[in-house]
KEMI-579135 format. One record per residue (C-alpha): chain; residue in one letter; x, y, z; residue number from 1. Coordinates in steps of 0.5 Angstrom, whole numbers, plus 500, padded with zeros to 3 digits. Layout:
 cadena residuo  px  py  pz num
      A       A   X   Y   Z NUM
...
***
This chain:
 cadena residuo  px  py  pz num
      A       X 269 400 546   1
      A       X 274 405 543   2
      A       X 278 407 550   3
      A       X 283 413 551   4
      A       X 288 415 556   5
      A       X 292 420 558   6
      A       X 298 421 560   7
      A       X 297 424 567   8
      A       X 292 418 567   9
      A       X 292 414 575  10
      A       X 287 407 570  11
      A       X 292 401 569  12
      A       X 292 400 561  13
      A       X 298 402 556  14
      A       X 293 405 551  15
      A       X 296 412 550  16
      A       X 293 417 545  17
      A       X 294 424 542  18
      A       X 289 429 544  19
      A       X 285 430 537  20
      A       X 281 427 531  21
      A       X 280 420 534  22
      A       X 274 418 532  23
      A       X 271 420 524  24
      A       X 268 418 518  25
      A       X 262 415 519  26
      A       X 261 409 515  27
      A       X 253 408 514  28
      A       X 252 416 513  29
      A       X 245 418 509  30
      A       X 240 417 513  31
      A       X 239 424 516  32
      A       X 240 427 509  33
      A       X 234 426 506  34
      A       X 230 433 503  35
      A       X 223 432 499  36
      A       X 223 433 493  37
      A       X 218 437 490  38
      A       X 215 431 486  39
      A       X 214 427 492  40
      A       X 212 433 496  41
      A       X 206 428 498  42
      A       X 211 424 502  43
      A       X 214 428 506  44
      A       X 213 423 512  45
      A       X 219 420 508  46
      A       X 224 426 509  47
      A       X 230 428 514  48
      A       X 227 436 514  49
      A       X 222 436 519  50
      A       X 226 432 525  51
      A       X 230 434 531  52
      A       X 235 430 531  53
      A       X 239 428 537  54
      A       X 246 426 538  55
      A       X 247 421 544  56
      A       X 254 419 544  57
      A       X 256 414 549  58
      A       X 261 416 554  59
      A       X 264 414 560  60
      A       X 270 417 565  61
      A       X 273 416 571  62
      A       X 268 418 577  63
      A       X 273 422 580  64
      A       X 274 426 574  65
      A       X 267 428 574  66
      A       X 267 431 581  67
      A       X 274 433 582  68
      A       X 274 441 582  69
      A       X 278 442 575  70
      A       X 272 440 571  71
      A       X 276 439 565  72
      A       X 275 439 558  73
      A       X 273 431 556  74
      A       X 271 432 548  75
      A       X 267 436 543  76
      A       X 262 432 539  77
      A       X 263 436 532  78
      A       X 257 435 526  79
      A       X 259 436 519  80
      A       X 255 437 513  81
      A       X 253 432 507  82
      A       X 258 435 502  83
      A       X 264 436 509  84
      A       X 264 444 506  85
      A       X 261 447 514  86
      A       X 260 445 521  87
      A       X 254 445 522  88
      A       X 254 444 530  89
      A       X 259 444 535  90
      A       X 258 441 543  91
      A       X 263 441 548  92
      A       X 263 436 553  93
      A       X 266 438 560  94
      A       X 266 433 566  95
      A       X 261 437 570  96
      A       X 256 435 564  97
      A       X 256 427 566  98
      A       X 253 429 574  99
      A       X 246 428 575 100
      A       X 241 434 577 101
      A       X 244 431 584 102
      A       X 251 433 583 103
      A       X 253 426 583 104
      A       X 256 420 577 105
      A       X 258 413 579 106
      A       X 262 412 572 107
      A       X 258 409 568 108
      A       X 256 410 561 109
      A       X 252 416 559 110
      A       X 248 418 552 111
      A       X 245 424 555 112
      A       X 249 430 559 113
      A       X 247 436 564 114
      A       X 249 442 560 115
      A       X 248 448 562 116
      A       X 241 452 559 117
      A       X 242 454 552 118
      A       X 247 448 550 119
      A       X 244 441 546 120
      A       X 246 436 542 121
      A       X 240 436 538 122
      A       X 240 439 531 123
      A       X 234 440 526 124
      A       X 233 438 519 125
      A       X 237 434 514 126
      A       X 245 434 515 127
      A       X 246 438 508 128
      A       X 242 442 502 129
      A       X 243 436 498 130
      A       X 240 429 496 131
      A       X 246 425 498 132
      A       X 242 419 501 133
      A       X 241 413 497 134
      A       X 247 409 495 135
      A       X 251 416 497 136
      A       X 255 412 504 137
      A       X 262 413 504 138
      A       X 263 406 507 139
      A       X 271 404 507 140
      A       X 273 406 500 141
      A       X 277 412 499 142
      A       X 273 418 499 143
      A       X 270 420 492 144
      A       X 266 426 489 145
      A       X 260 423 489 146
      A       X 260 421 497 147
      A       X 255 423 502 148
      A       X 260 427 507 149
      A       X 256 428 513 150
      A       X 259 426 519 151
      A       X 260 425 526 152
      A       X 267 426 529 153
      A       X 269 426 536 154
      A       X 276 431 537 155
      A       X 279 428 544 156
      A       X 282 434 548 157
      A       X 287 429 552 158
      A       X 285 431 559 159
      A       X 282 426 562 160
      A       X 281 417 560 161
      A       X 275 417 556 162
      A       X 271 410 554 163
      A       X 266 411 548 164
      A       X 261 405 545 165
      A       X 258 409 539 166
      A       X 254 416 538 167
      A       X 247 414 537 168
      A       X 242 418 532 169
      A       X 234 418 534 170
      A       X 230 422 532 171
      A       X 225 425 535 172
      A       X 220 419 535 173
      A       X 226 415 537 174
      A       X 227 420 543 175
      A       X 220 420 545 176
      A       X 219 411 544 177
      A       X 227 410 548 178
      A       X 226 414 554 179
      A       X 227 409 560 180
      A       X 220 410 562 181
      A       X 217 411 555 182
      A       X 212 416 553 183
      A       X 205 417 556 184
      A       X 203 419 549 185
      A       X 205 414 544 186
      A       X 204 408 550 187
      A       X 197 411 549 188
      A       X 196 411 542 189
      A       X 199 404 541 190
      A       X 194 401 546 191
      A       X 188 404 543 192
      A       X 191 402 536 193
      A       X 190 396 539 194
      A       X 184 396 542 195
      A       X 179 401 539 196
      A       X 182 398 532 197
      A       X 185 391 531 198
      A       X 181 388 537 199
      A       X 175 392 535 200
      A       X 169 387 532 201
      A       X 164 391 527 202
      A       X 157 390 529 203
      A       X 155 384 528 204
      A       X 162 381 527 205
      A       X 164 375 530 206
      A       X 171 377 529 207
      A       X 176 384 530 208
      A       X 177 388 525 209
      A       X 183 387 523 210
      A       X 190 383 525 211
      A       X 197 387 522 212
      A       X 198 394 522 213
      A       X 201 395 515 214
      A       X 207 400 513 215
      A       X 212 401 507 216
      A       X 217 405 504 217
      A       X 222 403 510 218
      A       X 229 404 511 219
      A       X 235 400 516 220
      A       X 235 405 521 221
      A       X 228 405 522 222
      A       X 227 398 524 223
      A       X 229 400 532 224
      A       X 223 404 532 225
      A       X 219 398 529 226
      A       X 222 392 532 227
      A       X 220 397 539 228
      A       X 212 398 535 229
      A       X 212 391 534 230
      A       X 213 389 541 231
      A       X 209 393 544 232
      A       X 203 391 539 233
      A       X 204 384 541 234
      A       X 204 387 548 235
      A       X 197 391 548 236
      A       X 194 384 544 237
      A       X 195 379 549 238
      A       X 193 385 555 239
      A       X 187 386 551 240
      A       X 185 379 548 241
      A       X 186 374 554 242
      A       X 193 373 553 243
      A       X 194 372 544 244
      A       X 198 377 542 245
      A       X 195 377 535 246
      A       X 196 384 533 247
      A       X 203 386 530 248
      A       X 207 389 525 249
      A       X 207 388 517 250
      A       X 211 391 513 251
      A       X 213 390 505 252
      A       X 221 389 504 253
      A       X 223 392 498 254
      A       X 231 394 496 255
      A       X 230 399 499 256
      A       X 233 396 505 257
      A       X 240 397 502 258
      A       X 239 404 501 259
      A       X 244 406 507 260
      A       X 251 402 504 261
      A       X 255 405 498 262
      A       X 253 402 491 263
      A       X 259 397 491 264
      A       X 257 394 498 265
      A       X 250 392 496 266
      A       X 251 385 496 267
      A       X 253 386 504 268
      A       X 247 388 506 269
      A       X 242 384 500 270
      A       X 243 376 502 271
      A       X 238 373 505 272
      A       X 242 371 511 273
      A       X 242 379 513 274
      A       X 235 380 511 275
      A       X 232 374 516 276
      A       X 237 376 522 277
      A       X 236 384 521 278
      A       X 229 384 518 279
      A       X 225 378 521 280
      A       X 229 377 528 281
      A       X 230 384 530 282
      A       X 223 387 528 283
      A       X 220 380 530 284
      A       X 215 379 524 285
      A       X 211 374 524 286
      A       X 209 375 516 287
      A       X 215 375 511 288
      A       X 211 381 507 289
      A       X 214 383 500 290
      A       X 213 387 495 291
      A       X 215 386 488 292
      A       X 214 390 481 293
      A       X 217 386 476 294
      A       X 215 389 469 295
      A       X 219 395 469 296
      A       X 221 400 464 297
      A       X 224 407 462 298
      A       X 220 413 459 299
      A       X 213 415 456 300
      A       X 213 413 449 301
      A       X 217 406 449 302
      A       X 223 406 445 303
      A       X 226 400 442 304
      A       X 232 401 448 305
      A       X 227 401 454 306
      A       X 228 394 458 307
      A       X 221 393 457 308
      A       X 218 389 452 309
      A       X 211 386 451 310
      A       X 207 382 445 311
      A       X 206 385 438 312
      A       X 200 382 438 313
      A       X 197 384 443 314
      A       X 190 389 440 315
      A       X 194 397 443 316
      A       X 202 396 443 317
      A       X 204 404 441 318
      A       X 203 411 442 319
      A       X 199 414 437 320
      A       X 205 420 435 321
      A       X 210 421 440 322
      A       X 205 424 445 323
      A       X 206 419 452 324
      A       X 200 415 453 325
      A       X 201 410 458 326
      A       X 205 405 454 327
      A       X 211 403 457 328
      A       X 215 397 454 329
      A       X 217 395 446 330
      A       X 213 391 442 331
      A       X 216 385 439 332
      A       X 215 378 436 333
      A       X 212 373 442 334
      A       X 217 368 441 335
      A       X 222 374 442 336
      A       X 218 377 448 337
      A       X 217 370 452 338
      A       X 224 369 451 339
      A       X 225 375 454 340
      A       X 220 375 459 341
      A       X 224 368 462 342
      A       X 231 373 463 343
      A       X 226 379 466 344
      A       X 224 375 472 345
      A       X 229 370 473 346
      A       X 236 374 471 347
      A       X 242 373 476 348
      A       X 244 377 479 349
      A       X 239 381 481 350
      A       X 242 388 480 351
      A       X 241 391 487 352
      A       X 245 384 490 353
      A       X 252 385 487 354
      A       X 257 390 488 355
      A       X 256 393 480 356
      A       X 258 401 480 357
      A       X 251 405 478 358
      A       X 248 402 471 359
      A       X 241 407 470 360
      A       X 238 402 465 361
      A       X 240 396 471 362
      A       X 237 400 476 363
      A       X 230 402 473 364
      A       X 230 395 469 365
      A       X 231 392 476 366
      A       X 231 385 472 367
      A       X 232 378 477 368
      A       X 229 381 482 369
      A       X 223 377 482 370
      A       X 227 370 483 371
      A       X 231 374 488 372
      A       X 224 375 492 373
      A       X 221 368 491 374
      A       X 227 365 493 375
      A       X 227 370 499 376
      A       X 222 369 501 377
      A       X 221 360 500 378
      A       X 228 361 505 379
      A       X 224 365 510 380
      A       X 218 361 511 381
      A       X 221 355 511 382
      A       X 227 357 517 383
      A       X 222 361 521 384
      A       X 216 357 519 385
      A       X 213 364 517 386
      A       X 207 365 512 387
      A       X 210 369 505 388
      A       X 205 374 503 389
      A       X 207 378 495 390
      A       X 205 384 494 391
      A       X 205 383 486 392
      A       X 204 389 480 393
      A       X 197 390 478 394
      A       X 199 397 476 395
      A       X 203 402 471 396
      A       X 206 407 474 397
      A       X 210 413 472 398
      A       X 214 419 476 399
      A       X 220 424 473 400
      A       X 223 418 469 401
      A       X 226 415 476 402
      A       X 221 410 477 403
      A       X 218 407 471 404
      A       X 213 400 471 405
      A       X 209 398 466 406
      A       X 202 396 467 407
      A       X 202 388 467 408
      A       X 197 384 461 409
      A       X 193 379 463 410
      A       X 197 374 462 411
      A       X 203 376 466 412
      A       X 198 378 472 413
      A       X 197 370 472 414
      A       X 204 369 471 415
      A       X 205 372 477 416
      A       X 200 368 481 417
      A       X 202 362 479 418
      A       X 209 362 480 419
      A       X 208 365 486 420
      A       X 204 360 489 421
      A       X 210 355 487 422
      A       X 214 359 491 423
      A       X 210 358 497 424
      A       X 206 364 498 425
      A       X 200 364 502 426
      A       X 197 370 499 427
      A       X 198 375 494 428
      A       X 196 383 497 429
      A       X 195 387 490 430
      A       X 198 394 489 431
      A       X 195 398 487 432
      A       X 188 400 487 433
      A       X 187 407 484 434
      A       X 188 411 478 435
      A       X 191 418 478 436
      A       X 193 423 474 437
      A       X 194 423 466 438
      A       X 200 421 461 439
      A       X 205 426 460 440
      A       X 204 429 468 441
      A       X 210 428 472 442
      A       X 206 422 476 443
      A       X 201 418 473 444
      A       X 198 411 475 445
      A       X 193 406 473 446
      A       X 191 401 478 447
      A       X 185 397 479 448
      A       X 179 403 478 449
      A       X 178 408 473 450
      A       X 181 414 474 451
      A       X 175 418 476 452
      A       X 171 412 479 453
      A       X 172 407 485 454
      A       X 169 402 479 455
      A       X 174 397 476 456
      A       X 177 398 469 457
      A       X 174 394 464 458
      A       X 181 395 459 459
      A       X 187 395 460 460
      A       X 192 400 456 461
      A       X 193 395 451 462
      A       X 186 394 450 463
      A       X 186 386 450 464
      A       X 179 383 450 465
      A       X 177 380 457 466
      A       X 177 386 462 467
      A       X 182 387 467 468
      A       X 176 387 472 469
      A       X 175 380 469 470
      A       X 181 378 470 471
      A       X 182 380 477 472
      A       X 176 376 479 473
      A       X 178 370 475 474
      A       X 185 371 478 475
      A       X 182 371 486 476
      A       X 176 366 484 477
      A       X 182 361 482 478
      A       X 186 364 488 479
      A       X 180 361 493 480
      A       X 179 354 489 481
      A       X 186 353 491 482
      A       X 186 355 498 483
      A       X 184 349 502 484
      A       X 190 347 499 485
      A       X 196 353 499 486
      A       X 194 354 506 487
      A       X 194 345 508 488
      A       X 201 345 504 489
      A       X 207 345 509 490
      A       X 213 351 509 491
      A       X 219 345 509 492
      A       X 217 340 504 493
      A       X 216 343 497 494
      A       X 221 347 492 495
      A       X 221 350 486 496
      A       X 224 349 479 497
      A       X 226 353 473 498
      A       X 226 347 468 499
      A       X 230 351 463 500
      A       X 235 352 467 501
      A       X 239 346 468 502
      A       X 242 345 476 503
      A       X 235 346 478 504
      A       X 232 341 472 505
      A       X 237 336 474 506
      A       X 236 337 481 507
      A       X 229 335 479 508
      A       X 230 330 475 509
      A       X 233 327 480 510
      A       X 229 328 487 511
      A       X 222 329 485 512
      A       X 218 324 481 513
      A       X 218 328 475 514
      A       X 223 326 471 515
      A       X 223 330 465 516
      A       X 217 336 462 517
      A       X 217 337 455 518
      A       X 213 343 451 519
      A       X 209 342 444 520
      A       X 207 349 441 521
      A       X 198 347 440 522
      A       X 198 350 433 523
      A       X 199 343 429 524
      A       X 194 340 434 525
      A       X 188 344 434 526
      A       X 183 343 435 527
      A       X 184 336 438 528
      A       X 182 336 445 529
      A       X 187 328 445 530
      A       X 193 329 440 531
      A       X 197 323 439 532
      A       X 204 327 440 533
      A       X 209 321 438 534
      A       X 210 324 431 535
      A       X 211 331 433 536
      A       X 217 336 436 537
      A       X 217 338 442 538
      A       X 220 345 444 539
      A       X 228 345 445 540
      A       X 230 343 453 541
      A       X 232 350 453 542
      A       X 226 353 449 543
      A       X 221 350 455 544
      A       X 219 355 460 545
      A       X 216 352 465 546
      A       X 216 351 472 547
      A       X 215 345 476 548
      A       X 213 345 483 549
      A       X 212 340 490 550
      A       X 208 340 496 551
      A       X 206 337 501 552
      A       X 200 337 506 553
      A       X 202 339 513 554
      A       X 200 331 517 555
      A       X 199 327 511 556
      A       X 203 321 509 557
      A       X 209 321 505 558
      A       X 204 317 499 559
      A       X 200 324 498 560
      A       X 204 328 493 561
      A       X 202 334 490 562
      A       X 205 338 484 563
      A       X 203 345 480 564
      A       X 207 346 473 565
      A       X 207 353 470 566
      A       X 207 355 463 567
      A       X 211 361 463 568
      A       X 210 363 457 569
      A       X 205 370 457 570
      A       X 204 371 450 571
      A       X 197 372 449 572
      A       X 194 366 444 573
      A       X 188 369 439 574
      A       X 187 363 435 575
      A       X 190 358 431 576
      A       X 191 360 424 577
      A       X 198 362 425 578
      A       X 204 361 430 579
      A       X 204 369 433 580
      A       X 197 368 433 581
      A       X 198 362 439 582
      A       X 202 366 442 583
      A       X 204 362 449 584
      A       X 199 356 448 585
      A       X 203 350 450 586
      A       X 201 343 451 587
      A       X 205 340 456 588
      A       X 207 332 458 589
      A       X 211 329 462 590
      A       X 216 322 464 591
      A       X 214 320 471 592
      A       X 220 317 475 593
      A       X 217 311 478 594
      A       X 222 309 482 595
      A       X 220 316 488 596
      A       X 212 314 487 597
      A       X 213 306 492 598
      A       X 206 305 494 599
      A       X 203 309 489 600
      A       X 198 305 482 601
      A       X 201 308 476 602
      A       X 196 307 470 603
      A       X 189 302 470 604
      A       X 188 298 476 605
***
């Protein structure tokens, strides 16, 4: 509380202020300052230009000032643009403003005033004719050019004490949701959400239709409303199903969650320890729900500067001509292409975690960020003892050069699964389904179907051979055959290791009973199904990508031990008849530290 005391003031206290500016520079000022642009037009529901915003600044005065007969003036609430070059709005508060309808106040604190007809401290509309919104917040720097401006400033006139906590912004939805007694219409709905929808059974259902309400594309400042929606779903749930509130809210977490902070303060905000305590505790999630698309790019034909890469060996690798085609990343050799794929995934930092000045090709790259989501969310389900769901990339899309994903191959859309599943993931949701539009449009994407029918693809952009509809199912039979166990497997006991990194390979080493991985390319040895490996050459400690990781069942004794190793490798193999031609196959052993597996038979009986 920020407390300001006049001159004549009768209150013990030695704070004494000048009448003026005492409050200004909002530091997280880019949440109303959002306008549709023209490409995005179908997403309108995202922007700032359709709301009325109501300005709530929370004041307190003396009660006799409020009633004495002098009604002075208190303070003005002045509202500047994004680039601080008009005054959008102007509102005096006097001290009449703080009595009720009754004519009374008893001093308390206050959001909303009893203004006269014709006075308000709403304004519609985003706060300026820019786009001043992501990364734009001043924060506490000195003020640069690229700034977002926007502001709320108090100008105190000196007349009277003044107490204020903070100036609360809702929007409509907001100010309809918060209201003491709430809203009739919106309690409404969210009951019949719950009850015509989520608890409702289909004909001859054992089971209701559904357990989540899923939304996306969310930023700080709505998680007040969510955290509300949340609650109140629960609520309905346990009134209307005997007392289990099963009904709540998923939303899929993604980087956007720093948008409101200056780009130099991302790390502040992007650190697990923000997250769980913003994100999982205010909204009360029962789910960790996370999307990740970690195959990225820049334009439409790929050039040899685009951060994307896949295997030359794949069957379709290039445009025809200069003509885009839906080919977004740079063909290279497959050694070249595994030893990228491994920093792609695993970089550190992930960009949208430090505090590194804009870097266009970091920010469509987004490299890391994979690692960062898996290590997120394992941390998650095992503080809050929660599941962790991944939304992983099974499309391509394209929009205006600004957001540049390109279609996953087979093998990555393995790799994503199985890395996952070693992270603790207790299901995969895939994004995304449909395809729209062609190349060289504004927008296009390429998901599951056919463009023009809900009938699954049979190739992808690269032509491989098994069709994308194939490896789906093998994906979601091999996701079932495992299930019985992902869903047996406890949030604490398992961890996750990167062999060619040397903290986490060491670490393994040293608690696990995998002493040592070593990866051997499959050319020499095929066709034999059991090669004798003692004269052969492994792949350097460096050069072994794989991943280690180990589980165990929830209730089992310490001697049932579970264990998952991923070859990281995902360039496709063809045949044996040349070492491109292997592409990824690796053989892999193992050295087994005996010493962590007391109690257990090794070798014959």
């Amino acid at each position: 509380v920020r407390y300001f005391r006049s001159q004549n003031s009768t209150n013990t206290g030695s704070w004494v202020d000048d009448s003026g500016i005492v409050i200004s520079k909002l530091k997280a000022n880019t949440e109303q300052c959002r306008i549709v642009s023209p490409s995005d037009s179908g997403n309108i529901w995202q922007y700032d230009d359709q709301f009325d915003w109501h300005i709530k600044p929370r004041i307190r005065i003396d009660s006799n000032v409020a009633h004495s007969s002098q009604n002075p003036l208190v303070c003005k609430i002045i509202i500047i643009n994004d680039s601080a070059t008009a005054i959008l709005k102007e509102v005096d508060i006097r001290a009449k403003n703080f009595l009720d309808q009754n004519l009374h106040y008893d001093g308390k604190y206050l959001e909303e005033y009893n203004f006269s007809p014709g006075t308000d401290l709403k304004l519609h509309g985003p706060w300026g004719t820019g786009n001043k919104a992501f990364w734009q917040a001043r924060g506490n720097r000195a003020p640069q050019s690229k700034d977002n401006k926007a502001d709320i400033q108090i100008y105190w006139y000196g007349n009277c004490d003044m107490w204020i906590d903070y100036i609360r912004v809702d929007n409509e939805v907001a100010d309809r949701l918060f209201k003491p007694d709430g809203d009739e219409e919106y309690e409404q709905w969210l009951e019949d959400e719950v009850t015509q929808i989520a608890l409702h059974k289909p004909s001859g259902a054992s089971t209701p239709a559904g357990y989540k309400f899923y939304i996306e594309l969310t930023e700080f400042n709505n998680i007040p409303c969510m955290s509300y929606v949340n609650k109140r779903l629960k609520y309905y749930s346990s009134q209307h199903s005997g007392g289990s509130d099963t009904v709540d809210l998923i939303a899929d977490w993604v980087f956007r969650y720093s948008i409101h902070v200056p780009q130099e303060d991302r790390a502040t905000v992007m650190n697990p320890e923000h997250i769980r305590r913003f994100w999982i505790d205010s909204v009360g999630f029962t789910t960790f729900y996370a999307e990740n698309y970690p195959y990225n790019s820049d334009t439409d034909p790929a050039t040899s500067n685009s951060p994307g890469r896949i295997p030359n060996t794949l069957p379709v690798t290039t445009c025809p001509g200069s003509a885009p085609c839906g080919i977004m990343a740079y063909p290279v050799p497959p050694n070249e292409f595994d030893t990228w794929l491994q920093d792609n995934m695993d970089h550190d930092p992930y960009f949208f975690t430090t505090n590194t000045p804009h870097d266009l090709r970091e920010y469509l790259w987004a490299r890391g960020s994979f690692r960062f989501t898996m290590n997120l969310g394992d941390m998650i389900s095992k503080t809050r003892g929660i599941p962790f769901i991944l939304m992983p990339q099974a499309h391509s899309w394209y929009l205006d050069s600004v957001e540049v994903h390109n279609e996953p191959t087979n093998e990555e859309l393995d790799l994503q699964a199985n890395l996952a599943v070693s992270y603790g993931v207790k299901g995969l949701m895939y994004f995304g389904w449909n395809s729209q539009n062609n190349p060289g449009q504004s927008q296009y994407a390429r998901g599951l179907t056919e463009l023009t029918s809900v009938v699954l693809r049979k190739q992808n952009i690269y032509g491989q051979t098994k069709s994308k509809k194939q490896t789906m199912i093998d994906l979601v039979n091999r996701m079932k055959k495992w299930e019985p166990y992902i869903m047996s497997f406890d949030n604490i006991n398992r961890k996750s290791y990167i062999y060619r990194l040397a903290s986490e390979r060491n670490e393994m080493s040293a608690n696990t009973f995998i002493d040592k991985l070593k990866a051997f390319p499959a050319l020499e040895f095929a066709p034999d199904p059991d090669p004798d490996l003692s004269s052969s050459t492994a792949e350097t400690i460096t050069d072994a990508y794989l991943q280690a990781a180990f589980f165990q069942k929830e209730n089992e004794t310490e001697h049932s031990k579970y264990f998952m190793i991923v070859n990281r490798r995902c360039s496709p193999f063809i045949n044996y008849t040349s070492a491109n031609n292997i592409g990824g196959r690796r053989l892999v052993t193992m050295k087994i530290n005996s010493n962590q597996l007391t109690g257990f038979c090794i070798g014959s009986p």
